[in-house]
C-alpha positions in Angstrom: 85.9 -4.6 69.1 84.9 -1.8 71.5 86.5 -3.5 74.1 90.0 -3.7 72.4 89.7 -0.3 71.4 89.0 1.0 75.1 92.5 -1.2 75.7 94.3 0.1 73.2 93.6 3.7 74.2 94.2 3.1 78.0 97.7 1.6 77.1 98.6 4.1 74.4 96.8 6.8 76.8 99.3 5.1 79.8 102.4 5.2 77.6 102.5 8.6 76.5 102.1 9.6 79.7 105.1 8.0 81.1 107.1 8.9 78.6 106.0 12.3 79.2 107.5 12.0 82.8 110.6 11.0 81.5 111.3 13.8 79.3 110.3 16.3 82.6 113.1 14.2 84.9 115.4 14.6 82.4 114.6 17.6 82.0 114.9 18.6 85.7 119.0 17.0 85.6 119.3 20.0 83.3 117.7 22.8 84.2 119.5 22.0 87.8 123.0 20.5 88.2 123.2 21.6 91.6 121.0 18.8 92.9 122.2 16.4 90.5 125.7 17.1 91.0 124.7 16.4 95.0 122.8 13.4 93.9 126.2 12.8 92.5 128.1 13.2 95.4 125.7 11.2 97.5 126.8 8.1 94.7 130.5 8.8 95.2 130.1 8.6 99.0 128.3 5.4 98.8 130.4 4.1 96.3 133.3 5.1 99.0 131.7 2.2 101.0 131.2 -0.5 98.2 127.8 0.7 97.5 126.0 0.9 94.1 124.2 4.1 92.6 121.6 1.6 92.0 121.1 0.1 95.4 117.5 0.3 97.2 119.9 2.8 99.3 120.7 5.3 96.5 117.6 5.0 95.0 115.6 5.5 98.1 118.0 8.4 98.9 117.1 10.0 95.2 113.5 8.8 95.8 112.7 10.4 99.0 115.2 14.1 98.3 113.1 14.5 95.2 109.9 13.3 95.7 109.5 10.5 93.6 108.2 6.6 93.1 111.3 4.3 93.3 110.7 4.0 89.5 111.3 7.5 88.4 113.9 7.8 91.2 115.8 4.9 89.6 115.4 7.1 85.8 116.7 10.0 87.6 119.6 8.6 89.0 120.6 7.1 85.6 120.1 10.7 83.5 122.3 12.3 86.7 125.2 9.4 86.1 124.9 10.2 82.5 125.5 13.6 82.4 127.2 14.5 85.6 128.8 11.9 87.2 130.0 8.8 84.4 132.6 7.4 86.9 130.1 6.8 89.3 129.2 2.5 89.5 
């Protein structure tokens, strides 16, 4: 019982937090267009070339200009398409 408890809280405990850092990247897309509407520029570029947004090129390019794990990189691309840059594939 003590053990599923101690389970339970770690996952709950592990859940809130990443939801936490997905509300502070989306967040960051609006508090500052100018590096999402560069991220966004970056996209149209690649696209240019037959290139996704959501290659391991964009996302690394996202990952490594904003500090980020390739996970949260990958979120932050999607909330910068969303809001700044639909057209972008």
């Amino acid at each position: 019982m003590i053990k599923n408890s101690l389970y339970f809280s770690s996952f709950l405990f592990l859940s809130m937090s990443f939801l936490h850092a997905q509300s502070n990247l989306l967040e960051s897309v609006k508090k500052n267009p100018k590096n999402a509407i560069e991220i966004c520029s970056k996209f149209k570029d690649l696209n240019k070339k037959g290139i996704s947004a959501s290659s391991d090129e964009a996302v690394n390019f996202v990952s490594k200009r904003n500090n980020l794990s390739p996970i949260n990189a990958e979120i932050l691309s999607i909330y910068v398409i969303g809001i700044h840059c639909p057209n972008v594939i």
